[in-house]
KEPA-105816 format. One record per residue (C-alpha): x, y, z; residue in three letters; residue number from 1. Coordinates in Angstrom, 3 decimals, padded with zeros to 6 digits, always signed. Layout:
BEGIN
X:Y:Z:ALA:NUM $
...
***
This chain:
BEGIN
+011.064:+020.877:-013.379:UNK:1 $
+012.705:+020.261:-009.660:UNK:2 $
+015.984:+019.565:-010.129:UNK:3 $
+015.874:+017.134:-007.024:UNK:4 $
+016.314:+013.407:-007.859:UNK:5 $
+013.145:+012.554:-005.812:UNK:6 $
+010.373:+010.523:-006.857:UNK:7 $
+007.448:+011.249:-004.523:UNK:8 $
+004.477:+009.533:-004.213:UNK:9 $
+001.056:+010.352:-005.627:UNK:10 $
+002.806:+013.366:-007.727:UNK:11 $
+002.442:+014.330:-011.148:UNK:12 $
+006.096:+015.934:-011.529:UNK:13 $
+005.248:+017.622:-014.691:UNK:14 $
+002.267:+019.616:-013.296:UNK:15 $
+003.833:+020.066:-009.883:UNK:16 $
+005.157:+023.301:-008.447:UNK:17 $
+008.491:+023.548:-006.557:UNK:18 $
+007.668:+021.334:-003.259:UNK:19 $
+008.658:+022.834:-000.192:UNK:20 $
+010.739:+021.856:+002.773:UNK:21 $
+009.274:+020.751:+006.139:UNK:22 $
+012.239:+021.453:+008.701:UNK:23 $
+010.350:+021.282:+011.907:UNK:24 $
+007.131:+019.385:+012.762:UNK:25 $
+005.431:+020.465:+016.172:UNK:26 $
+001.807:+019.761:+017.574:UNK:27 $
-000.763:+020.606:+014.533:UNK:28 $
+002.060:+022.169:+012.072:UNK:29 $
+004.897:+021.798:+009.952:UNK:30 $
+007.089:+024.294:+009.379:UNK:31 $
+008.753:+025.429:+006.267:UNK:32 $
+012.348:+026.597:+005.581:UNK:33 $
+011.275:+029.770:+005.090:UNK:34 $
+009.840:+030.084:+008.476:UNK:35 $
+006.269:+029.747:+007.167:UNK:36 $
+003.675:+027.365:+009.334:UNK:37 $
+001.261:+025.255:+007.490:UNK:38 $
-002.044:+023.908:+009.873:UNK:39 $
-001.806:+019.908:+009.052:UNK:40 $
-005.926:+019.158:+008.753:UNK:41 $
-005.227:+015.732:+007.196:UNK:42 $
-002.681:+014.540:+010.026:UNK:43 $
+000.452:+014.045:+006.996:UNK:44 $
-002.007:+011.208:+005.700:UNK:45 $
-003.930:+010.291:+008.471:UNK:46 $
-001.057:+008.992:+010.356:UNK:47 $
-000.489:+011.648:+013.381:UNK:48 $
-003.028:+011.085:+016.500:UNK:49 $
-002.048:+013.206:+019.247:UNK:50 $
+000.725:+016.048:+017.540:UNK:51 $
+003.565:+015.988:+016.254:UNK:52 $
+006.581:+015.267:+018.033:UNK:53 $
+004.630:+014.188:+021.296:UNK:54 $
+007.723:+013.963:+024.282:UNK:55 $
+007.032:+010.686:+024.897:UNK:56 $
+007.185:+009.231:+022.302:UNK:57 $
+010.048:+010.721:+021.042:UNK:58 $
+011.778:+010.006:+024.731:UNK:59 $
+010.717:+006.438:+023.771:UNK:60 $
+012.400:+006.129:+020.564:UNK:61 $
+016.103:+008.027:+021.906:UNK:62 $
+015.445:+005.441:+025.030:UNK:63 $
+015.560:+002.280:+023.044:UNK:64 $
+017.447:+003.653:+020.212:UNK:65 $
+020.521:+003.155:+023.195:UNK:66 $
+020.252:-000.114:+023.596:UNK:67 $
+018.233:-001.515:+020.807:UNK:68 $
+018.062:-001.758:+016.794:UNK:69 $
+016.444:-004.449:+014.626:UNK:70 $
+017.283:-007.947:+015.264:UNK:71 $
+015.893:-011.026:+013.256:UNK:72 $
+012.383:-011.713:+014.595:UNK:73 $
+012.095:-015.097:+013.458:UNK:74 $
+013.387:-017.519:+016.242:UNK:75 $
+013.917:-014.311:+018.399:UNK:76 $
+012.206:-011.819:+020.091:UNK:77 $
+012.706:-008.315:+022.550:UNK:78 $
+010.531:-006.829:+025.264:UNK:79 $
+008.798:-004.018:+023.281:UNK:80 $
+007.649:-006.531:+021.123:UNK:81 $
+006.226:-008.820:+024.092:UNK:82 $
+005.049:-005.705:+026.165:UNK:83 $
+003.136:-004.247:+022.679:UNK:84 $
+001.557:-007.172:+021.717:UNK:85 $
-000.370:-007.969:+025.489:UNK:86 $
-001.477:-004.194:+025.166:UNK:87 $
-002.335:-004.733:+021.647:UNK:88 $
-004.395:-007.552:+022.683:UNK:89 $
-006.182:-005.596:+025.834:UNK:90 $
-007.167:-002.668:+023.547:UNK:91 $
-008.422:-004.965:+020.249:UNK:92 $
-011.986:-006.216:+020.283:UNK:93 $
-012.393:-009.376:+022.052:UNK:94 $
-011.359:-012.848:+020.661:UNK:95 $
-007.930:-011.251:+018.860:UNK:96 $
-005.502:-012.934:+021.018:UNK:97 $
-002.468:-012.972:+018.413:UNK:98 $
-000.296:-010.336:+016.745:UNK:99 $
+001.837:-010.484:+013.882:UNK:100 $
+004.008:-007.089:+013.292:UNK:101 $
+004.670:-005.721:+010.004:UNK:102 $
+005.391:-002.348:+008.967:UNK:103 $
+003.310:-000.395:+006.770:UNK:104 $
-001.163:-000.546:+006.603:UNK:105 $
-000.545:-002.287:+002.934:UNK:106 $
+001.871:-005.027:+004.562:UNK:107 $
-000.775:-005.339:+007.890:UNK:108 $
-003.633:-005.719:+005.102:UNK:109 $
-001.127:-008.885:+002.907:UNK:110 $
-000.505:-010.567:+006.218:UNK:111 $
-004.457:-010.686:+006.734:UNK:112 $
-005.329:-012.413:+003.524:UNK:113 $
-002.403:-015.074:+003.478:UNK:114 $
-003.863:-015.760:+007.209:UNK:115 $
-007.224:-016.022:+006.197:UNK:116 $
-005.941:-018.169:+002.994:UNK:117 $
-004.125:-020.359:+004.941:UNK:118 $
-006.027:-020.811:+007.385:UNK:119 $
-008.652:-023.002:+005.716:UNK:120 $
-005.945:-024.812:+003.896:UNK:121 $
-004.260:-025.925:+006.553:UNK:122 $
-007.912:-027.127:+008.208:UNK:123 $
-008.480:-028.740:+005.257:UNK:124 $
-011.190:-027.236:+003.436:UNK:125 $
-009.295:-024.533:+001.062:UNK:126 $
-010.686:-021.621:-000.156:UNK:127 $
-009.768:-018.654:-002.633:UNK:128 $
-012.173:-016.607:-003.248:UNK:129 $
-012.154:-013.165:-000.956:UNK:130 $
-015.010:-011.052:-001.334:UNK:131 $
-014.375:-006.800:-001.417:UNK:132 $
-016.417:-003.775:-000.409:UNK:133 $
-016.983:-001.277:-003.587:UNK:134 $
-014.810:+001.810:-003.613:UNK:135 $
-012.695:+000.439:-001.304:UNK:136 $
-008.758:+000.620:-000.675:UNK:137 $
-006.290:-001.551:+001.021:UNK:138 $
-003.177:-000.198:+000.263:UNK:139 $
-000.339:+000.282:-002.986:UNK:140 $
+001.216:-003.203:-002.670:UNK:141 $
+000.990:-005.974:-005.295:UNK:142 $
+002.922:-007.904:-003.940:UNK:143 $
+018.848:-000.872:-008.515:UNK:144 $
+025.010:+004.805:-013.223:UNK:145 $
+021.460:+005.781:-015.131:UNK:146 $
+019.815:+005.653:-011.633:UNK:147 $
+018.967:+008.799:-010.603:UNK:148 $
+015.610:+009.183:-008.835:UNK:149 $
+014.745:+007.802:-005.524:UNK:150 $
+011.492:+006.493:-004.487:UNK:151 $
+011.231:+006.009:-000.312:UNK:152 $
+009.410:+003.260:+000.866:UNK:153 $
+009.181:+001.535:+004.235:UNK:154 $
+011.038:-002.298:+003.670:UNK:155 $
+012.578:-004.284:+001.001:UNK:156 $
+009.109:-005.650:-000.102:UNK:157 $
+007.053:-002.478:-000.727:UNK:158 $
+010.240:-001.511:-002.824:UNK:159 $
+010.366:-004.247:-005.101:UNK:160 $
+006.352:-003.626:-005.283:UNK:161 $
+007.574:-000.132:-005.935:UNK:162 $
+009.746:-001.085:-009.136:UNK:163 $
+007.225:-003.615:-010.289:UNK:164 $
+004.996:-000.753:-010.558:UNK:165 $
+006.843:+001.559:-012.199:UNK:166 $
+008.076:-001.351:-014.673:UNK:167 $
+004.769:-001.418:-015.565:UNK:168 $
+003.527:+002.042:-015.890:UNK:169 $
+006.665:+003.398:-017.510:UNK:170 $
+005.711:+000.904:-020.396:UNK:171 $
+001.617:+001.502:-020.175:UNK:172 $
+002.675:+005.189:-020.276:UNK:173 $
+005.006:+005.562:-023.432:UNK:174 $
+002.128:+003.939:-025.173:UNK:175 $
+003.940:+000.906:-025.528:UNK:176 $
+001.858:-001.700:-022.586:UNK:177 $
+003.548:-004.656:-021.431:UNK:178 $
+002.493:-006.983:-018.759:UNK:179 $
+004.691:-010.196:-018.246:UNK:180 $
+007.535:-010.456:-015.813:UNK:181 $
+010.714:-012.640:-015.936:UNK:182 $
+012.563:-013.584:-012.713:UNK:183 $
+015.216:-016.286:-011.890:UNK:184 $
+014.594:-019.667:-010.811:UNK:185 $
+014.636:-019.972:-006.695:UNK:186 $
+015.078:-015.793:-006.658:UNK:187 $
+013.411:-013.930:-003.942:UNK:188 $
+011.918:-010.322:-003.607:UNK:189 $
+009.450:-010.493:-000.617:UNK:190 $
+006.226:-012.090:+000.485:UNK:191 $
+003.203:-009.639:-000.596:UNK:192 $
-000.004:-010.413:-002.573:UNK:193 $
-001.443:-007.427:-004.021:UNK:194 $
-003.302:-005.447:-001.718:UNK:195 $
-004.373:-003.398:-004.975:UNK:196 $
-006.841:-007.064:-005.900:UNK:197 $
-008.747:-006.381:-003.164:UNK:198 $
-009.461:-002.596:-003.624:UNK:199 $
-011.605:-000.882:-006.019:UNK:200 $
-010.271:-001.122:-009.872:UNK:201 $
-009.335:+002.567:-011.225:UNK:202 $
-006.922:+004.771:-012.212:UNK:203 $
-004.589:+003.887:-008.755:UNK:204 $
-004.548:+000.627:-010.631:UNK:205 $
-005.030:+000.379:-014.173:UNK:206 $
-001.483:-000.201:-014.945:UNK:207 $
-001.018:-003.082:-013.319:UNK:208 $
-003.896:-004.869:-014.138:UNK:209 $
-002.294:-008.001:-015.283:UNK:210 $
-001.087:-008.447:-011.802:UNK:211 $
-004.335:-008.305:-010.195:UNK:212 $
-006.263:-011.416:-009.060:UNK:213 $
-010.051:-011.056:-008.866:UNK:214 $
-011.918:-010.916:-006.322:UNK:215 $
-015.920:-010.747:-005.891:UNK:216 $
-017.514:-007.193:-004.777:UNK:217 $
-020.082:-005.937:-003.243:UNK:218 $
-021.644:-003.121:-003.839:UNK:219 $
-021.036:+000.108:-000.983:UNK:220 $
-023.975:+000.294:+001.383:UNK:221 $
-024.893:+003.849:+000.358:UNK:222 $
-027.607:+005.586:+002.372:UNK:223 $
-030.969:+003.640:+001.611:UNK:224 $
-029.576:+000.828:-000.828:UNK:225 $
-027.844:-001.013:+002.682:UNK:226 $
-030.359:-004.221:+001.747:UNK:227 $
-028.379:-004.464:-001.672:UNK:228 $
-024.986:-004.570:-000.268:UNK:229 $
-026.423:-007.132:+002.443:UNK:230 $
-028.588:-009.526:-000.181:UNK:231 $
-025.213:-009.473:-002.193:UNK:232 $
-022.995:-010.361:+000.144:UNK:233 $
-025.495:-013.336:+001.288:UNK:234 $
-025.416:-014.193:-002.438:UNK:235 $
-021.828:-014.588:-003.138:UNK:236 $
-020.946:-016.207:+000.120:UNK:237 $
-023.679:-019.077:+000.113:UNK:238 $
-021.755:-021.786:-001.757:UNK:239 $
-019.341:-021.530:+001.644:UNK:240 $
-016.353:-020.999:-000.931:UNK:241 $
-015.624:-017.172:+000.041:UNK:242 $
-012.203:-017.284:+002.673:UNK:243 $
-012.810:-013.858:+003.094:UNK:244 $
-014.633:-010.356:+003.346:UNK:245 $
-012.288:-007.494:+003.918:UNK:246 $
-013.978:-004.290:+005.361:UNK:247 $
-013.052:-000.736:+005.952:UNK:248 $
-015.300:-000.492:+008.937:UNK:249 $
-017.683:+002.420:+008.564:UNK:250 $
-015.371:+004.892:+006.585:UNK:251 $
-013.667:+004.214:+002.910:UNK:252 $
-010.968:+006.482:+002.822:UNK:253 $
-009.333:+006.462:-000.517:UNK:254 $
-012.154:+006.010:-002.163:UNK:255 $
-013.657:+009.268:-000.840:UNK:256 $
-014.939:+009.349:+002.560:UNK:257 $
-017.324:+007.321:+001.965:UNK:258 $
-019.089:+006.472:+005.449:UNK:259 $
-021.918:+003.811:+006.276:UNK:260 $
-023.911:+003.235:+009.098:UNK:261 $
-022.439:+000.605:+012.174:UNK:262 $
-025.401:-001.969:+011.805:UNK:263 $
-024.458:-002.617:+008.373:UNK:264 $
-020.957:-003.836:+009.402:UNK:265 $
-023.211:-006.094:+012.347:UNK:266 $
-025.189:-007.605:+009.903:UNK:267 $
-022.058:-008.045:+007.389:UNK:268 $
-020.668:-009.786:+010.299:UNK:269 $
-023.648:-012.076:+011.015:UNK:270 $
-023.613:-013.103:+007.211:UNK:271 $
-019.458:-014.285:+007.483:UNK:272 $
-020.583:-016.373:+010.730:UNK:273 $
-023.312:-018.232:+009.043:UNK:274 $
-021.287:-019.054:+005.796:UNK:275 $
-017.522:-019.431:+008.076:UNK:276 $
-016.351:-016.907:+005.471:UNK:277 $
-013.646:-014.858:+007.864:UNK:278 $
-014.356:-010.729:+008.304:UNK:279 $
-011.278:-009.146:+008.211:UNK:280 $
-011.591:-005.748:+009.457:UNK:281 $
-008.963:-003.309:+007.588:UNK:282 $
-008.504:-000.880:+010.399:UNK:283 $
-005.452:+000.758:+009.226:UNK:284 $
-007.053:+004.089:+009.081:UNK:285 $
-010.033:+003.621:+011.120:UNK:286 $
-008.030:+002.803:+014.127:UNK:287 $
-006.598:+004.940:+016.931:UNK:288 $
-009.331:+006.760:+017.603:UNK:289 $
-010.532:+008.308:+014.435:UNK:290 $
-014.294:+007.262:+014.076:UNK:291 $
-014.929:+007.936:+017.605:UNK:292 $
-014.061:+004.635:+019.331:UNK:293 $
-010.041:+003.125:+019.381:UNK:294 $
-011.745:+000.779:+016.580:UNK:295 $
-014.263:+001.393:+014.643:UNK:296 $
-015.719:-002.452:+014.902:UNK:297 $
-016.836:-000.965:+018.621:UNK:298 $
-019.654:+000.721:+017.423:UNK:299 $
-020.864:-001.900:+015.433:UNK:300 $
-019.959:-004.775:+018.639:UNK:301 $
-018.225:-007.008:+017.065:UNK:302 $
-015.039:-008.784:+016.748:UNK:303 $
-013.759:-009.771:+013.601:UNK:304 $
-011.798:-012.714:+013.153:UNK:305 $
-008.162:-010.860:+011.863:UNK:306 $
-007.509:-006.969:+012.270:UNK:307 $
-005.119:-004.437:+010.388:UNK:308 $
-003.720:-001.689:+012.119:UNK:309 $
-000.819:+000.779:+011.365:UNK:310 $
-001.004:+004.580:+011.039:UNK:311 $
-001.700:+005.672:+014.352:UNK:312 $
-000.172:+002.399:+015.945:UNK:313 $
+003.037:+004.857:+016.776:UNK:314 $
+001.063:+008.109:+017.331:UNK:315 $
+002.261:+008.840:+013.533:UNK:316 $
+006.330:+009.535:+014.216:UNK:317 $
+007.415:+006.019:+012.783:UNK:318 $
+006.375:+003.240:+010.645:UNK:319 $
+004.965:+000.228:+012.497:UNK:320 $
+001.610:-002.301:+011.592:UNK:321 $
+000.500:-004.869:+013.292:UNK:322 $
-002.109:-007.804:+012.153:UNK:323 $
-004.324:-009.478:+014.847:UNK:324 $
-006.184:-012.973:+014.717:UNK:325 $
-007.999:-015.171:+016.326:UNK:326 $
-006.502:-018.407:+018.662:UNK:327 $
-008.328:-020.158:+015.899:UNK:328 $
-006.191:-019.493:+012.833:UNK:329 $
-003.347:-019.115:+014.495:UNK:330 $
-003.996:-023.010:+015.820:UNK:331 $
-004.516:-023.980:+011.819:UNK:332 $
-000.854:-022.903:+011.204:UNK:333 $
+000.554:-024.438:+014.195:UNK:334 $
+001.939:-028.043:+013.555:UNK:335 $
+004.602:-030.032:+013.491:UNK:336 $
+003.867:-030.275:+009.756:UNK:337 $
+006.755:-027.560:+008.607:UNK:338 $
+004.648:-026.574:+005.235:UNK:339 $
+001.835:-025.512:+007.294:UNK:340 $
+004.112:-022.600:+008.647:UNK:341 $
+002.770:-018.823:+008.076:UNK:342 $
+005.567:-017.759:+005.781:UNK:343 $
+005.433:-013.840:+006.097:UNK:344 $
+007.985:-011.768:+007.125:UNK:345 $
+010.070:-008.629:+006.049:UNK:346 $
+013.522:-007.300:+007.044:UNK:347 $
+012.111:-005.162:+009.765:UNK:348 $
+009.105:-006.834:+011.007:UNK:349 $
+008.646:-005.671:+015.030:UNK:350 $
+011.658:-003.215:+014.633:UNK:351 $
+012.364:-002.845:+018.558:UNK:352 $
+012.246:+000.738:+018.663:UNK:353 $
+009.266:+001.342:+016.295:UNK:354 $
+007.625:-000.765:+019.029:UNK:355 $
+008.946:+001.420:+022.016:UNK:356 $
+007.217:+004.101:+019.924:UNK:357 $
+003.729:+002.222:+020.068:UNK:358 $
+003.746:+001.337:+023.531:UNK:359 $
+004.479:+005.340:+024.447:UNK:360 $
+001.357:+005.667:+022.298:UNK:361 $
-000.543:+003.069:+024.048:UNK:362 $
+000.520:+005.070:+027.798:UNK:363 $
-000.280:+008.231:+026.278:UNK:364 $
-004.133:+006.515:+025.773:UNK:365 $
-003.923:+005.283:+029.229:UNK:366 $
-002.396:+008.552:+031.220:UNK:367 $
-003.482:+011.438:+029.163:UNK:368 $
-007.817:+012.178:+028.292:UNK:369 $
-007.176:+011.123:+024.628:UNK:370 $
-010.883:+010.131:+024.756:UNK:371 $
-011.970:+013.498:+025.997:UNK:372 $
-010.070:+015.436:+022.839:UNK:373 $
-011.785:+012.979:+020.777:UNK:374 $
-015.073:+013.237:+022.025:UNK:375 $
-014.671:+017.210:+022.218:UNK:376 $
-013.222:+017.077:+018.672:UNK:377 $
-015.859:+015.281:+017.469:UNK:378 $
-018.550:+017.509:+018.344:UNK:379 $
-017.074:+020.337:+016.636:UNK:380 $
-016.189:+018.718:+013.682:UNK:381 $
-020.176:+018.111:+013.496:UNK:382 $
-021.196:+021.516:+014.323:UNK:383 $
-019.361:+023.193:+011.870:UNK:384 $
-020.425:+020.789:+009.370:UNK:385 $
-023.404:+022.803:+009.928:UNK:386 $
-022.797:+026.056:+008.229:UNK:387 $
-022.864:+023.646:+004.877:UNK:388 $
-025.866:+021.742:+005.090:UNK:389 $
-027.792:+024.684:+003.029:UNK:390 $
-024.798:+025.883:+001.292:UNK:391 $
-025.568:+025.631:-002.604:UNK:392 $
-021.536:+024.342:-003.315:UNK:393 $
-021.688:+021.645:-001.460:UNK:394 $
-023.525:+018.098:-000.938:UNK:395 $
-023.534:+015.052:+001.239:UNK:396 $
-021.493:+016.716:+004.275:UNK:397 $
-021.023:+013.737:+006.792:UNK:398 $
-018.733:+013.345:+009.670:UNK:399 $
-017.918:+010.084:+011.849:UNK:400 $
-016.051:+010.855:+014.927:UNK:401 $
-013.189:+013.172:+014.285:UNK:402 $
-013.438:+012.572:+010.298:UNK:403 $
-015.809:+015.580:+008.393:UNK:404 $
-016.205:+015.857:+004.708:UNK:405 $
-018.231:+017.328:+002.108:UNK:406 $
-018.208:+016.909:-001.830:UNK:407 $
-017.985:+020.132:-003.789:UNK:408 $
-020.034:+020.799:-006.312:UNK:409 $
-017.275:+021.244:-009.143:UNK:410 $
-018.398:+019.765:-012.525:UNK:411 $
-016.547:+016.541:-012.644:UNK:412 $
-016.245:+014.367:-009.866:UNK:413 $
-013.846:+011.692:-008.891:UNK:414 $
-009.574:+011.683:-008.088:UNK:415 $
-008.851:+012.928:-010.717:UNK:416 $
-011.056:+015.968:-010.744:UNK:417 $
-009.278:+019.072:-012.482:UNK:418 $
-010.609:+021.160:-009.482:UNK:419 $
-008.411:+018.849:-007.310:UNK:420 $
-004.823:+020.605:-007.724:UNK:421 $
-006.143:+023.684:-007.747:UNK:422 $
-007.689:+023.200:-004.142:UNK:423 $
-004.778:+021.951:-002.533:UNK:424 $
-002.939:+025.009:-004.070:UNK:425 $
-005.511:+026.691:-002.793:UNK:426 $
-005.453:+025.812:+000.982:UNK:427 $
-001.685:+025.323:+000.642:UNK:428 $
-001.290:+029.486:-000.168:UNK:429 $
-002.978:+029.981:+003.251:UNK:430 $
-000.314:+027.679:+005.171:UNK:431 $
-003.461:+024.866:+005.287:UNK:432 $
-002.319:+021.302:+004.046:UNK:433 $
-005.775:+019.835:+002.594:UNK:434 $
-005.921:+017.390:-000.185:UNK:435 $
-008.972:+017.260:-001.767:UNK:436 $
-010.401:+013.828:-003.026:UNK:437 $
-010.771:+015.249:-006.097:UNK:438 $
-014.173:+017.314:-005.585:UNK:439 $
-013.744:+015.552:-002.082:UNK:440 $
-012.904:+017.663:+000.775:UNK:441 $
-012.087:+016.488:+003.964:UNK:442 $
-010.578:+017.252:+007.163:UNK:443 $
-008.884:+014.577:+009.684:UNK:444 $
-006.497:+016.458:+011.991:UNK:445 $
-004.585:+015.711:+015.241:UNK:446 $
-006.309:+015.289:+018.138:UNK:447 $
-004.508:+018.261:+019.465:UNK:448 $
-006.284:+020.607:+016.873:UNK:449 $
-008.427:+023.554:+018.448:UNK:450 $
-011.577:+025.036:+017.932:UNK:451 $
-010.051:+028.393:+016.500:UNK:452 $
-008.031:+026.290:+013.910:UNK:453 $
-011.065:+024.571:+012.907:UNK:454 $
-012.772:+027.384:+012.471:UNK:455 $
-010.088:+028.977:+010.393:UNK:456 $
-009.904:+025.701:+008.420:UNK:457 $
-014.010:+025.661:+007.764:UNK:458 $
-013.943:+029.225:+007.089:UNK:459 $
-011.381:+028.599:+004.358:UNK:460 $
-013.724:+025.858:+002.886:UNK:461 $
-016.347:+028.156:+002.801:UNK:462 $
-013.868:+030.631:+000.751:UNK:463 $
-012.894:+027.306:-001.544:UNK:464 $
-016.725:+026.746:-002.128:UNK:465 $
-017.559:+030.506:-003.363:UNK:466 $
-014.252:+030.562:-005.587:UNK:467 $
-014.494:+027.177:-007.207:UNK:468 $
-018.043:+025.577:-006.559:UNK:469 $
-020.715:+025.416:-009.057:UNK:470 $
-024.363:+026.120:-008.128:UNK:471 $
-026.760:+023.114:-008.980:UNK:472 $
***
């Protein structure tokens, strides 16, 4: 057992080796104490666009960092914010004319659905039901002598949701369940509302169960069954009492790569118009870039009428989200009636120099051919997909812009896959960082990646497949 105090996420401690130390981050690596480079294929959770470390956007952050650190954002504001959320507003698809920052996807993805709530009780006609993709994921969220592990987390709400959580599993785990929660009378401990409700039920979320609230779902538009997804939708969205759909557009990430064709999100989209249910567009991981297009709605030419967007938001180097709406629900909240307010915030929404980090990210789009590497990264993603089409260990190898994966064929399928560990151990022993789905294997790198470390990266899937795979 590690004798450091930290709690990190997604780990099994018990069944986890020593976990090493990253002391340098540059371009596609991270390097170890040791001096050993490990090839980052999943961009440190899907967060880095361009590299690691890119100049300007570190030059951004020691700029600001001089002059500016968080300030109250309620009745105040700063120029990075301003500057960010016109550029913010030029890049989105057309119609999202208003941003509200956050900072983390999970906290981007809240702020949507108490927007969309609100929205159409403040115009009168309230709603509550939100309607959910299968397999899909919108983030963690639900919503201090004896202390000695730490759990990091990005603002004072996702660590109360943090402690909530492991409240709950600590008791579900010692055999022992318990699910009710006692607080004080006019206490306080943030303003989230479960992301986990509106993302596929499983074992990220069996523990908390009793926090949940449900939702309706529709089934994932899998390749020839898109008319299902479509009729249900229709179905559960024809009373008009739906507020809601919430969308990863074209690829479901944490729920394994999962990727459906554009004119499935179109016609999703012409389904929310005719029953005024609102399409909010979770493009926390989508966005930046990483289906091909800065947002994945592009391909599919819409707008939806709120959009999520973190990860990439800063180029990767520091937390920041952002929500966009439309004029229209952003009208429904303005009044002079004081309980129709939006009340959202957290301690460091629009943190000044997280937002100097964005808008270097948003000049580095503007000055540099980002769209070229993507393009050009893109195409060999696909072609060395190839090699696997025929190859008897793996199935269903897909790729949408600069995201590839294939499922190995493994005996057991699913997260928690026993082949799982032992494939990120095994990439991780040839200084690759790849973590598997489960049977899942994919690759999302920088944009900075090149063909030679692709190759090495597909030729060490290949490896992976012989060693581990199953024939069928």
């Amino acid at each position: 057992m590690s004798q450091s105090q930290v709690w990190h996420p997604f780990t099994q401690h018990a069944l986890e080796k020593a976990i090493p130390e990253i002391v340098l981050t540059e371009g596609a690596y991270l390097h170890k104490a040791d001096g050993a480079r490990i090839l980052d294929a999943i961009s440190s959770w899907w967060v880095v666009t361009h590299g690691h470390r890119h100049p300007r956007i570190m030059k951004a952050i020691e700029t600001t960092a001089s002059s500016l650190d968080q300030i109250i954002f309620a009745s105040f504001t700063h120029e990075p914010a301003e500057r960010l959320a016109k550029a913010l507003v030029g890049l989105a698809p057309s119609g999202l004319d208003r941003v509200f920052y956050s900072d983390s996807g999970s906290t981007s993805v809240e702020v949507a659905l108490k927007m969309a709530l609100g929205y159409f009780r403040n115009i009168g006609a309230p709603r509550s039901r939100l309607v959910v993709m299968e397999h899909s994921y919108h983030g963690d969220s639900l919503a201090p002598s004896g202390l000695d592990r730490v759990f990091y987390s990005d603002s004072g709400s996702t660590s109360v949701e943090v402690a909530l959580k492991m409240a709950l599993g600590y008791f579900r785990n010692i055999g022992a369940p318990r699910s009710r929660l006692v607080v004080m009378e006019h206490s306080y401990h943030g303003d989230t509302i479960g992301t986990m409700s509106v993302g596929a039920r499983g074992v990220f979320n069996a523990a908390y169960e009793p926090l949940l609230f449900e939702v309706d779902t529709i089934p994932f538009p899998a390749a020839g069954r898109e008319q299902e997804t479509l009729d249900r939708f229709e179905a559960v969205s024809r009373d008009r009492h739906a507020a809601a759909l919430i969308v990863e557009p074209l690829v479901l990430g944490a729920g394994g790569m999962l990727m459906y064709p554009a004119w499935v999100l179109a016609e999703l989209r012409k389904i929310t118009e005719a029953s005024g249910t609102l399409l909010i567009a979770d493009e926390v991981m989508t966005g930046w870039g990483r289906t091909g297009t800065m947002f994945a709605c592009e391909q599919a030419s819409i707008s939806p009428d709120i959009l999520c967007t973190s990860k990439g938001l800063t180029g990767g180097v520091i937390p920041l989200a952002a929500t966009l709406a439309t004029d229209a629900i952003f009208q429904a909240h303005y009044s002079e009636d004081r309980k129709k307010t939006f009340f959202h915030s957290s301690s460091y929404t629009a943190n000044p120099i997280a937002c100097a980090a964005a808008l270097a990210n948003v000049e580095i789009w503007r000055d540099e051919p980002v769209a070229e590497r993507i393009a050009a990264l893109s195409v060999m993603q696909a072609a060395r997909l190839q090699r696997f089409r025929d190859n008897p260990y793996f199935t269903d190898c897909r790729a949408t812009g600069t995201i590839a994966a294939l499922d190995l064929r493994a005996g057991s399928a699913g997260y928690l896959a026993e082949i799982g560990p032992k494939l990120r151990t095994f990439f991780l022993d040839q200084g690759l960082l790849v973590r598997p789905l489960g049977n899942v294997l994919y690759l999302l790198p920088p944009y900075c990646i090149t063909g030679d470390e692709l190759e090495r990266l597909y030729d060490a899937i290949e490896e992976a497949g012989e060693r581990f795979g199953a024939k069928p």
